[in-house]
PDB file of N, H, CA, C and O in Angstrom:
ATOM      1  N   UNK A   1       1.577  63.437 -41.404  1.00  0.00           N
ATOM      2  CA  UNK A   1       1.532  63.259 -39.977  1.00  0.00           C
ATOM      3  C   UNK A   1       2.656  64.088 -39.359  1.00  0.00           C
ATOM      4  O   UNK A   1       3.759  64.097 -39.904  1.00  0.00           O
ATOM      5  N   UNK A   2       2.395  64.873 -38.101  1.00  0.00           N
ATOM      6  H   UNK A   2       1.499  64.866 -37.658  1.00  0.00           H
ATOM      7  CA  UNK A   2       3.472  65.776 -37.827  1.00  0.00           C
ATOM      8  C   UNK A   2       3.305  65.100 -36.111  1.00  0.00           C
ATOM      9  O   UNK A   2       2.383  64.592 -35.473  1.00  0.00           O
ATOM     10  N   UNK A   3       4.891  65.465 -35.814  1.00  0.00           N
ATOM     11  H   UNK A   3       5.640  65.878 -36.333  1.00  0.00           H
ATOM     12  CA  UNK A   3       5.320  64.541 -34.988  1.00  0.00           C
ATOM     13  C   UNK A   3       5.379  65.735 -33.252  1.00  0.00           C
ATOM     14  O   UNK A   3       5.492  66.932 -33.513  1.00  0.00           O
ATOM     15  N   UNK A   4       5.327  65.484 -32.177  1.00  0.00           N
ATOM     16  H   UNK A   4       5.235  64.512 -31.964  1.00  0.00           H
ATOM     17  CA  UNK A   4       4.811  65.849 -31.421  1.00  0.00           C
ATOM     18  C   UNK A   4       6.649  66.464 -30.707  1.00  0.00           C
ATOM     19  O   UNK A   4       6.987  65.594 -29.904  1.00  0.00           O
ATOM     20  N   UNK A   5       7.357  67.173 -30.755  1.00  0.00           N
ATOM     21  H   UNK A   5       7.082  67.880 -31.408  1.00  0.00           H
ATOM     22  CA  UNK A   5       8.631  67.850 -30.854  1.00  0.00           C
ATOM     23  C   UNK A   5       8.452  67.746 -29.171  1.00  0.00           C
ATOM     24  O   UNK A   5       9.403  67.213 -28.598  1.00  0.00           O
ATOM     25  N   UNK A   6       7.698  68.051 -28.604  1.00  0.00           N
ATOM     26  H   UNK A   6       6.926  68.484 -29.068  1.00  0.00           H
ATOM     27  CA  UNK A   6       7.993  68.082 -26.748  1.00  0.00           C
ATOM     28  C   UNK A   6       7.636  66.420 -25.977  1.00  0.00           C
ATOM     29  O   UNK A   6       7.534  66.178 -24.775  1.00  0.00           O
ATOM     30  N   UNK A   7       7.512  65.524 -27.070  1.00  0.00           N
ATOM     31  H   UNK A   7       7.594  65.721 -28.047  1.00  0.00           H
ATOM     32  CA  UNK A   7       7.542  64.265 -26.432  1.00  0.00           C
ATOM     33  C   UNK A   7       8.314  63.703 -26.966  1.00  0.00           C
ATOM     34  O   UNK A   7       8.496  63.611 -28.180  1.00  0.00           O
ATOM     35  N   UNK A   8       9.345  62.868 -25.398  1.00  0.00           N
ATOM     36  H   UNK A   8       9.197  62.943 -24.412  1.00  0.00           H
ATOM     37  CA  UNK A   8      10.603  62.234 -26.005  1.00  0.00           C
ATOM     38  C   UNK A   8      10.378  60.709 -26.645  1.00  0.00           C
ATOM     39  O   UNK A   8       9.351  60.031 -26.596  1.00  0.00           O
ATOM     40  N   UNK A   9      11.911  60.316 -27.382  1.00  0.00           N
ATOM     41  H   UNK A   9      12.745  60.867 -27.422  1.00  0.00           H
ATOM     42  CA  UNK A   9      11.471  58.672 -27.374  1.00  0.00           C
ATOM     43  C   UNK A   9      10.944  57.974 -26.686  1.00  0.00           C
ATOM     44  O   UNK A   9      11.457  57.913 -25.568  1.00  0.00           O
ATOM     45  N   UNK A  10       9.747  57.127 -26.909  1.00  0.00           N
ATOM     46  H   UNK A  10       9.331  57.176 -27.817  1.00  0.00           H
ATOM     47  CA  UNK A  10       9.554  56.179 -25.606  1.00  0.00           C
ATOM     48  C   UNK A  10      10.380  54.614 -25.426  1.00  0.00           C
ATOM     49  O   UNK A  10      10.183  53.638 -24.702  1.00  0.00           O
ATOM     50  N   UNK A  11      11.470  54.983 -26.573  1.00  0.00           N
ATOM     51  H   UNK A  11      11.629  55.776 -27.161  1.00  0.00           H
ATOM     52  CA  UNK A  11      12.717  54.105 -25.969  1.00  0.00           C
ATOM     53  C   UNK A  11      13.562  54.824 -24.941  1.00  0.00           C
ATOM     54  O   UNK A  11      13.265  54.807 -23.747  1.00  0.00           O
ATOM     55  N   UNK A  12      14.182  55.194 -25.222  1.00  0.00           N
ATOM     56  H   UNK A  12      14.424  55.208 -26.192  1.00  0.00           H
ATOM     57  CA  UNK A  12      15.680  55.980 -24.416  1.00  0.00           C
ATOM     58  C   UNK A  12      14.874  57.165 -23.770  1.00  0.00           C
ATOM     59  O   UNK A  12      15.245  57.367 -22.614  1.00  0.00           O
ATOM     60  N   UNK A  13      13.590  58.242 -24.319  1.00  0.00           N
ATOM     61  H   UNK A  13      13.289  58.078 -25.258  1.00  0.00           H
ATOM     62  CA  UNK A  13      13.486  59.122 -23.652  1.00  0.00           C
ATOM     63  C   UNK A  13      14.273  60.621 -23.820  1.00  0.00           C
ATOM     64  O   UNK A  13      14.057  61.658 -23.191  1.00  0.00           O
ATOM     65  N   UNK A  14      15.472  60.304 -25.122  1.00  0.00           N
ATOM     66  H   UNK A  14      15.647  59.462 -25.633  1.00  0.00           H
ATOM     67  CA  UNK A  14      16.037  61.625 -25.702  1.00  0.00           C
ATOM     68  C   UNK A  14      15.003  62.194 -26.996  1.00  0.00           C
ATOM     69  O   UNK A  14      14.296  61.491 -27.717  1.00  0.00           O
ATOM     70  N   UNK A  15      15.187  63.934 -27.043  1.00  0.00           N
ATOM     71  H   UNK A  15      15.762  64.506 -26.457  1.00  0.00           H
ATOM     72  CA  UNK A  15      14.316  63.671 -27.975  1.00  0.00           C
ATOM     73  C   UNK A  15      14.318  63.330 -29.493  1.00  0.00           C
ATOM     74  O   UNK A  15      15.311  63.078 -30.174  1.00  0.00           O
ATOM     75  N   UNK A  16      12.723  63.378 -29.986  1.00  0.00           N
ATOM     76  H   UNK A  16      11.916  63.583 -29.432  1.00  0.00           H
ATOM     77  CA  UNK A  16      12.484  62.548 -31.182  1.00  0.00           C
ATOM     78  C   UNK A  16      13.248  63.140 -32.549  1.00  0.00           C
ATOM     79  O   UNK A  16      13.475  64.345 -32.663  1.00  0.00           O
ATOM     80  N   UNK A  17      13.536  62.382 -33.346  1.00  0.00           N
ATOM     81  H   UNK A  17      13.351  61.404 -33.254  1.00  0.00           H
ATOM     82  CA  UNK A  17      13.951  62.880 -34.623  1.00  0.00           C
ATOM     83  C   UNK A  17      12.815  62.832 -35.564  1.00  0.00           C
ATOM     84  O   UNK A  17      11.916  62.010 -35.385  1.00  0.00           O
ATOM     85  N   UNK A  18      12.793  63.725 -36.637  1.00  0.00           N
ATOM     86  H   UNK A  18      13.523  64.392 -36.783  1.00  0.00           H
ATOM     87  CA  UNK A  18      11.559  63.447 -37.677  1.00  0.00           C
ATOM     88  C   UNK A  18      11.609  62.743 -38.732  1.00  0.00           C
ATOM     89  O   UNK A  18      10.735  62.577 -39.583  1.00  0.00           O
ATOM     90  N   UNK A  19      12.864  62.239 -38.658  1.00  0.00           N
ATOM     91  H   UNK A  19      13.573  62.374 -37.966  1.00  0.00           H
ATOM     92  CA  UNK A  19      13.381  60.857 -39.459  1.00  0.00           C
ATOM     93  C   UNK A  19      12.864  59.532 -39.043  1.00  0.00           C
ATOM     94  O   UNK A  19      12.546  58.612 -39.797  1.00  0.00           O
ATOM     95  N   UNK A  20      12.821  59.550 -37.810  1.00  0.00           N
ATOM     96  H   UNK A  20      13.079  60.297 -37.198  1.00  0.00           H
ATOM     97  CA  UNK A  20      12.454  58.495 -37.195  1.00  0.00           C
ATOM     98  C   UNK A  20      11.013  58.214 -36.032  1.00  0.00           C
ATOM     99  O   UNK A  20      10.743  57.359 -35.188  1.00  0.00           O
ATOM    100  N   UNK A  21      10.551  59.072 -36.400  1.00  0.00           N
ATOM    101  H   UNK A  21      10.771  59.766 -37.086  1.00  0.00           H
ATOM    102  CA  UNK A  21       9.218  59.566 -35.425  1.00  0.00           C
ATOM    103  C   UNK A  21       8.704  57.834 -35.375  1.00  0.00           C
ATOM    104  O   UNK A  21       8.847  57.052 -36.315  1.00  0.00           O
ATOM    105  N   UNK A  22       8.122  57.521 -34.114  1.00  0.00           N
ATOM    106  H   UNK A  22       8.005  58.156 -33.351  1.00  0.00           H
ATOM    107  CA  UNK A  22       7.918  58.477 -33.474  1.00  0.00           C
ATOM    108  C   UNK A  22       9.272  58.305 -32.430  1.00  0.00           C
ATOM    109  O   UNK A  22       9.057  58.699 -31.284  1.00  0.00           O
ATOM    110  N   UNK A  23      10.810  57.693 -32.737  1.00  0.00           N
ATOM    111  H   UNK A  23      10.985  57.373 -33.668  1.00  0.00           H
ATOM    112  CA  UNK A  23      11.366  57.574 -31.873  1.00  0.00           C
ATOM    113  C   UNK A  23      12.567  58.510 -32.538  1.00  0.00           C
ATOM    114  O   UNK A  23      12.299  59.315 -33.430  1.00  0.00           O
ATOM    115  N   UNK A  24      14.020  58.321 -31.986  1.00  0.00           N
ATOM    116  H   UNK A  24      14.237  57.668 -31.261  1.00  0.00           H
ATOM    117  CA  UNK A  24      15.046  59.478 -32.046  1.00  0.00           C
ATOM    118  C   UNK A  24      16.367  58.803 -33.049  1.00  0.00           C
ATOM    119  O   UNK A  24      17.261  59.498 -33.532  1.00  0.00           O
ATOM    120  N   UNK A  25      16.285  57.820 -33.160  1.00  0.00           N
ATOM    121  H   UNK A  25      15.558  57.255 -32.768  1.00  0.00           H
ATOM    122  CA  UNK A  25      17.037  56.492 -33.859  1.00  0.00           C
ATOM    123  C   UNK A  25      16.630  55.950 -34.602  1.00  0.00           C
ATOM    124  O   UNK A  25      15.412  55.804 -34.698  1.00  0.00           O
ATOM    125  N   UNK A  26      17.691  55.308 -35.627  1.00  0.00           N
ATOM    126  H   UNK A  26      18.681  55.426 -35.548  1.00  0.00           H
ATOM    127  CA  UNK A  26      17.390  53.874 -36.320  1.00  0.00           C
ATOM    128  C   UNK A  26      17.272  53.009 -34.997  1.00  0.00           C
ATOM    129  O   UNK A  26      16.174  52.643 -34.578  1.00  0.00           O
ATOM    130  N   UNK A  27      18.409  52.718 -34.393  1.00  0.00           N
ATOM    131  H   UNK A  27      19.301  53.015 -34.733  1.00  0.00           H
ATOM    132  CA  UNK A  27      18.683  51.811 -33.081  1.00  0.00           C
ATOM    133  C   UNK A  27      17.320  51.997 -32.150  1.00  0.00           C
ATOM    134  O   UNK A  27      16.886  50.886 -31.847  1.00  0.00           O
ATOM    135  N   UNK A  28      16.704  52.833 -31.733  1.00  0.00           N
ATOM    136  H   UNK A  28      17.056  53.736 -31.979  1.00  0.00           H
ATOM    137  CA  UNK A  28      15.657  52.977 -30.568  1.00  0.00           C
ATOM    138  C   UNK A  28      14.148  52.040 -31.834  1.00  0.00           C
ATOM    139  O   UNK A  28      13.532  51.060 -31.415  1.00  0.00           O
ATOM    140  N   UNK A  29      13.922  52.545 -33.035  1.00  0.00           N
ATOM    141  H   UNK A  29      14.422  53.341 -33.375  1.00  0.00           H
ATOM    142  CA  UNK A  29      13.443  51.815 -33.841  1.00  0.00           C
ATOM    143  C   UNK A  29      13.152  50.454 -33.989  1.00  0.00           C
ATOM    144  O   UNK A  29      12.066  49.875 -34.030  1.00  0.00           O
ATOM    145  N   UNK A  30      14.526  49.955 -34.075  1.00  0.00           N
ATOM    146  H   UNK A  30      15.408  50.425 -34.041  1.00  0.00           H
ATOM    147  CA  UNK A  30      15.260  48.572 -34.280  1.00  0.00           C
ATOM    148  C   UNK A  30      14.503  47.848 -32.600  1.00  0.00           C
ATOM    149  O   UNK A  30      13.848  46.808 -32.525  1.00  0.00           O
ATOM    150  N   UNK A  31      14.714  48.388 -31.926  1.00  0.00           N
ATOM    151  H   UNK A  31      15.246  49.233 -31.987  1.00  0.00           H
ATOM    152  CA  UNK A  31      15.264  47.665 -30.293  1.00  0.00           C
ATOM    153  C   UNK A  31      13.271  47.286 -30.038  1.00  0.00           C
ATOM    154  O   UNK A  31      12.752  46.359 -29.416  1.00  0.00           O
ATOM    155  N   UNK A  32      12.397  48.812 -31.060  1.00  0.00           N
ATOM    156  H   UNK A  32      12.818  49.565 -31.566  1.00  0.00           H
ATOM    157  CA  UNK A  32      11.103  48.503 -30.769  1.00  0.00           C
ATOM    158  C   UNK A  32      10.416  47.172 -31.095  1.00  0.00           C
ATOM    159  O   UNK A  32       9.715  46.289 -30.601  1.00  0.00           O
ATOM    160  N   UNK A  33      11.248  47.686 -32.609  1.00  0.00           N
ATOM    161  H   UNK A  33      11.818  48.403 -33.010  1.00  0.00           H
ATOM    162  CA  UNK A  33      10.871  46.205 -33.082  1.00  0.00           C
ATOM    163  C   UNK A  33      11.054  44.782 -33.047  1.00  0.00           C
ATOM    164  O   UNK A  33      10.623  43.752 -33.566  1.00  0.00           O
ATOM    165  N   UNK A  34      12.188  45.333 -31.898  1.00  0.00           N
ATOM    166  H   UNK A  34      12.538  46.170 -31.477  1.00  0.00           H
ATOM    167  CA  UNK A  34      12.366  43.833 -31.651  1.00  0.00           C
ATOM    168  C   UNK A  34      12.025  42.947 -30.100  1.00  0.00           C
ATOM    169  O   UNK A  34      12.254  41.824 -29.649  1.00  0.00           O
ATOM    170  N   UNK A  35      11.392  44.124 -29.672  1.00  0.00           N
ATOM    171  H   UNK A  35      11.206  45.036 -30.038  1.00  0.00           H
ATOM    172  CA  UNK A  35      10.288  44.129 -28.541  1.00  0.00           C
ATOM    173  C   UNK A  35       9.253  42.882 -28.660  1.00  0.00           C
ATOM    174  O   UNK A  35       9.043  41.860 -28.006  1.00  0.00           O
ATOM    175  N   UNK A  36       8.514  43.706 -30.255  1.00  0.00           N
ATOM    176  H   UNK A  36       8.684  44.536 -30.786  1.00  0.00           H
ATOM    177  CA  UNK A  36       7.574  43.427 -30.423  1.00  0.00           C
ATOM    178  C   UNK A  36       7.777  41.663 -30.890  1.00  0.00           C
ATOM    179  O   UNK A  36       6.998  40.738 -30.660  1.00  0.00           O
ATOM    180  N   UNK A  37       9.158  41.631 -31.635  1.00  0.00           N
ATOM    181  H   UNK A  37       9.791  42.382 -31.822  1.00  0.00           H
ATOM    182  CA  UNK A  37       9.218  40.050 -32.080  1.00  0.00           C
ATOM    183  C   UNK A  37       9.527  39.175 -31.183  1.00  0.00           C
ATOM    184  O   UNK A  37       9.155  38.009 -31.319  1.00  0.00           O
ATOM    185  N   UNK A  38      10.321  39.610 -30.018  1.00  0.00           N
ATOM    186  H   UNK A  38      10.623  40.557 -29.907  1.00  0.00           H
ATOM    187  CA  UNK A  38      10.418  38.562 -28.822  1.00  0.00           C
ATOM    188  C   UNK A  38       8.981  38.579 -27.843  1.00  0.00           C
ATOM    189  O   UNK A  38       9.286  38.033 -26.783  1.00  0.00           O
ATOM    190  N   UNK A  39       7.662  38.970 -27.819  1.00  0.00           N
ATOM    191  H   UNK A  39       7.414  39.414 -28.681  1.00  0.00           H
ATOM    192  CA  UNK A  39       6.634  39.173 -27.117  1.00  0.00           C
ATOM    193  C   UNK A  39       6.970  40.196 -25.803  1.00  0.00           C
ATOM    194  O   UNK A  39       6.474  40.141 -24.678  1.00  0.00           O
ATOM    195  N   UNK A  40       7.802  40.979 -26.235  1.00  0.00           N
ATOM    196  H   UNK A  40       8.205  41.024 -27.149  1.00  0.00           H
ATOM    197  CA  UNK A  40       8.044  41.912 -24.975  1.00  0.00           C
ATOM    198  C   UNK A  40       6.266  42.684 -25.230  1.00  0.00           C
ATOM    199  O   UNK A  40       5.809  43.032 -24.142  1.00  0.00           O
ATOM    200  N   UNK A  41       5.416  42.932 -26.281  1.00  0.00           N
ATOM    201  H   UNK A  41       5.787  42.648 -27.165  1.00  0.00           H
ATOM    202  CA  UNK A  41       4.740  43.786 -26.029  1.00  0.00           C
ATOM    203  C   UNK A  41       3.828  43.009 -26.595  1.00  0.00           C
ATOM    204  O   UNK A  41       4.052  42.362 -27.618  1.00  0.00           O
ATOM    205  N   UNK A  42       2.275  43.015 -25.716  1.00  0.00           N
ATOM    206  H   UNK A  42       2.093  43.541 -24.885  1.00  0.00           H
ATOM    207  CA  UNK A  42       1.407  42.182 -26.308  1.00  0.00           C
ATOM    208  C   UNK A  42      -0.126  42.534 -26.493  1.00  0.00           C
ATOM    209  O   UNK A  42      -0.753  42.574 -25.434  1.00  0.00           O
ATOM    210  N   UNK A  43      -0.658  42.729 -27.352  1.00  0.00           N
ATOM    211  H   UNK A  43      -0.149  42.697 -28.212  1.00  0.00           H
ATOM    212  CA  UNK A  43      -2.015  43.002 -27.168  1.00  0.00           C
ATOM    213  C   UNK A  43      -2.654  42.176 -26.510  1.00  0.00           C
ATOM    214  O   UNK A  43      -2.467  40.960 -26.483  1.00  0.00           O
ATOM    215  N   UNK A  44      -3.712  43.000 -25.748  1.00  0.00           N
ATOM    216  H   UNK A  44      -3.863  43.988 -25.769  1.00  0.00           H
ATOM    217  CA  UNK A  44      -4.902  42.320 -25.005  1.00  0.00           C
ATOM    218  C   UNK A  44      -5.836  41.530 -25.418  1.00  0.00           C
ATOM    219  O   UNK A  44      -6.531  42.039 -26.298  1.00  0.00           O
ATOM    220  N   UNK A  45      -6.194  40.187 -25.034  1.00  0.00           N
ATOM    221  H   UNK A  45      -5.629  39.773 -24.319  1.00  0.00           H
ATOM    222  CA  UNK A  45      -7.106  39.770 -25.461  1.00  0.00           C
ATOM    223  C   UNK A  45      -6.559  37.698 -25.272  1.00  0.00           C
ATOM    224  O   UNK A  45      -5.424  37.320 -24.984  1.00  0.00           O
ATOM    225  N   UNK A  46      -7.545  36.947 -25.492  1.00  0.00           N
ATOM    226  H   UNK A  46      -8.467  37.253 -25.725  1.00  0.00           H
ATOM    227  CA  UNK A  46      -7.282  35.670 -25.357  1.00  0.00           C
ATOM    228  C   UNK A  46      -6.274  35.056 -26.353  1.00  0.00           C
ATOM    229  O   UNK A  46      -6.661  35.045 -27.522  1.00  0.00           O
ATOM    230  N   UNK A  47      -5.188  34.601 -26.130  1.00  0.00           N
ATOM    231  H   UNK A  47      -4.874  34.610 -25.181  1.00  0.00           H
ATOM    232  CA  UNK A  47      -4.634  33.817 -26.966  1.00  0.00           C
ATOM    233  C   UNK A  47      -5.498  33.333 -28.027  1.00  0.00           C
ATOM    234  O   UNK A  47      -6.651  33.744 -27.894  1.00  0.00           O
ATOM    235  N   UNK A  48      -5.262  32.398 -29.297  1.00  0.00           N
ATOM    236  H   UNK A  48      -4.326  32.064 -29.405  1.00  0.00           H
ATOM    237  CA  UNK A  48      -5.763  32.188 -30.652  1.00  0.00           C
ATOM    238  C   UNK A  48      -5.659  30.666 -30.307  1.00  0.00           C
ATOM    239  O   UNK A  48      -4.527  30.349 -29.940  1.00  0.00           O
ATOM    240  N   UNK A  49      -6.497  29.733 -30.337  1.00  0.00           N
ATOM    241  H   UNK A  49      -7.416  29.991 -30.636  1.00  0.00           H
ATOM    242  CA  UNK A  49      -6.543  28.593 -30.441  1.00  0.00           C
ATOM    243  C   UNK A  49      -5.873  28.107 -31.961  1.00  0.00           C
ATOM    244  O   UNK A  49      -6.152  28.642 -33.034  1.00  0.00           O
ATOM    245  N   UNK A  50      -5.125  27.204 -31.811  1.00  0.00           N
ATOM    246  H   UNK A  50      -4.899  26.769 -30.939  1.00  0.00           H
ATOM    247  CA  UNK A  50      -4.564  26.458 -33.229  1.00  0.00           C
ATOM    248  C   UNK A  50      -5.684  26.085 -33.857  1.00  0.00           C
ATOM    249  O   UNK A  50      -5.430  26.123 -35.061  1.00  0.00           O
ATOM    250  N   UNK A  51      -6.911  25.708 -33.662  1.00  0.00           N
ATOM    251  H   UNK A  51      -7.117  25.677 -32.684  1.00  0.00           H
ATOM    252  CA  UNK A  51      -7.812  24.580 -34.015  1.00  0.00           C
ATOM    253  C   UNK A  51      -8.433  26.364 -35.227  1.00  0.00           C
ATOM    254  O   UNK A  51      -8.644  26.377 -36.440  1.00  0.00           O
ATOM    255  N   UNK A  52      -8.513  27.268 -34.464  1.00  0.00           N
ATOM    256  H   UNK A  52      -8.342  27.258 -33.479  1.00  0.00           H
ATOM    257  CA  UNK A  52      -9.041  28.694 -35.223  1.00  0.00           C
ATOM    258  C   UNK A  52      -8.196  29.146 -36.042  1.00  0.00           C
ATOM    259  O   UNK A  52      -8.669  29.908 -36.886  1.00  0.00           O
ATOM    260  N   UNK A  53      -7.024  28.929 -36.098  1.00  0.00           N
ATOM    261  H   UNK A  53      -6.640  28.310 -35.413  1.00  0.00           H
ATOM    262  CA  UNK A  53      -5.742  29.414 -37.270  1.00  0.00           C
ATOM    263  C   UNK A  53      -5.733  28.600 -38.241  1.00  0.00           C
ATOM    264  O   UNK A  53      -5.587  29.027 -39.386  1.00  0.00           O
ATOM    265  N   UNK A  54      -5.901  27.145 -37.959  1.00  0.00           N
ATOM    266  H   UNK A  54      -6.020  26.798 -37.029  1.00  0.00           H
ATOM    267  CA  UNK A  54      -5.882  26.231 -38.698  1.00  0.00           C
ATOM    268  C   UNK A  54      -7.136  26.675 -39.993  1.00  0.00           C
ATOM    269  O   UNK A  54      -6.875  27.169 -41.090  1.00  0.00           O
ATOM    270  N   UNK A  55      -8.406  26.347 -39.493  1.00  0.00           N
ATOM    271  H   UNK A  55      -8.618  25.946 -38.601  1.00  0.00           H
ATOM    272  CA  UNK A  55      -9.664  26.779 -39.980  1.00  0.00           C
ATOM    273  C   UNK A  55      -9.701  28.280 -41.366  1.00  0.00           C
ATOM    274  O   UNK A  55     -10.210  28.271 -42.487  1.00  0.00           O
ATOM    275  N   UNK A  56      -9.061  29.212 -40.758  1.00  0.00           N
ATOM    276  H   UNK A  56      -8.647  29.220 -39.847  1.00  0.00           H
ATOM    277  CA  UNK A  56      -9.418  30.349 -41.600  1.00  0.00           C
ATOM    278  C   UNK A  56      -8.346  30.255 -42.794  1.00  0.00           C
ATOM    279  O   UNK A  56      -7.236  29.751 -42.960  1.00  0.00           O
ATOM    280  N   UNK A  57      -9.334  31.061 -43.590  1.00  0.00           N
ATOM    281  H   UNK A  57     -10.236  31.470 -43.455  1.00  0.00           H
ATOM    282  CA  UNK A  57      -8.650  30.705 -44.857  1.00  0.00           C
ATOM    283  C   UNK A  57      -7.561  32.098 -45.157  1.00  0.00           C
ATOM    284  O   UNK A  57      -8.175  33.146 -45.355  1.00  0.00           O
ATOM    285  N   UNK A  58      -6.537  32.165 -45.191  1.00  0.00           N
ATOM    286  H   UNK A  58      -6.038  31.314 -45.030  1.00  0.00           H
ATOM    287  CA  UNK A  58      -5.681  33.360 -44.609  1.00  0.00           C
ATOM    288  C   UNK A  58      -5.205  33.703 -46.164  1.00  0.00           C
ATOM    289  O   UNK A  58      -3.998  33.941 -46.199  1.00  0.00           O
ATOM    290  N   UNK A  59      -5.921  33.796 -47.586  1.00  0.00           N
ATOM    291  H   UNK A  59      -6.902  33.603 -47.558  1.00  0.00           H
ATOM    292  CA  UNK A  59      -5.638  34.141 -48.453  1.00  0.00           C
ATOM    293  C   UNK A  59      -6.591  35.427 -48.597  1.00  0.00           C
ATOM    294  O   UNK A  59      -6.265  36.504 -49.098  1.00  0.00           O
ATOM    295  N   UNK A  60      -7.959  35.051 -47.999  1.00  0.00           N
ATOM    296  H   UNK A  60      -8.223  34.176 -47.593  1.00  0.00           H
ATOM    297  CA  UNK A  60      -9.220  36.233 -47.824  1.00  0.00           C
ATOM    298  C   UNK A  60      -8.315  37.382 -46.744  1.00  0.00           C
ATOM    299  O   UNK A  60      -7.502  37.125 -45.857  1.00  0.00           O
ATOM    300  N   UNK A  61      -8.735  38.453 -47.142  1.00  0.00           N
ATOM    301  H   UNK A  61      -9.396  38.662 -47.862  1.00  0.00           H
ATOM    302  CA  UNK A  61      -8.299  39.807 -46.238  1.00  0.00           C
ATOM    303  C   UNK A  61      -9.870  40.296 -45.419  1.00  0.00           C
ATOM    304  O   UNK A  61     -10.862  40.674 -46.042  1.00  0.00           O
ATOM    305  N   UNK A  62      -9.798  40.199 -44.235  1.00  0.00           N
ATOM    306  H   UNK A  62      -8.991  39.893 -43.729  1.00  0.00           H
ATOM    307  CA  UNK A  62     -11.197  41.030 -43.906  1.00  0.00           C
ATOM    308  C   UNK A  62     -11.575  42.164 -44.451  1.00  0.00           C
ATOM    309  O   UNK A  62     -12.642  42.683 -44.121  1.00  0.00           O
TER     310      UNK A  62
END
């Protein structure tokens, strides 16, 4: 995968490193991921009912 050199981090916005594609940091990396663990970023779609998590058998892989 080759990384796109005229688009910046879409953390900070400096540009990207190819160490760290697609951002410019460990830290801009880090800060994504931790976006994603506090619900800063959320996919679309209806919340998951407990009663449906409960149910599936989460050892099967689709």
């Amino acid at each position: 995968m080759t990384t796109n050199p005229t688009r910046p981090c879409p953390i900070c916005r400096k540009p990207r490193s190819a160490d760290f594609a697609p951002f410019c940091s460990q830290r801009c990396k880090d800060r994504d991921l931790a976006q994603w663990f506090g619900d800063g970023y959320a996919v679309p779609g209806r919340p998951a009912l407990p009663e449906e998590l409960a149910e599936r058998n989460w050892d099967e892989q689709d």
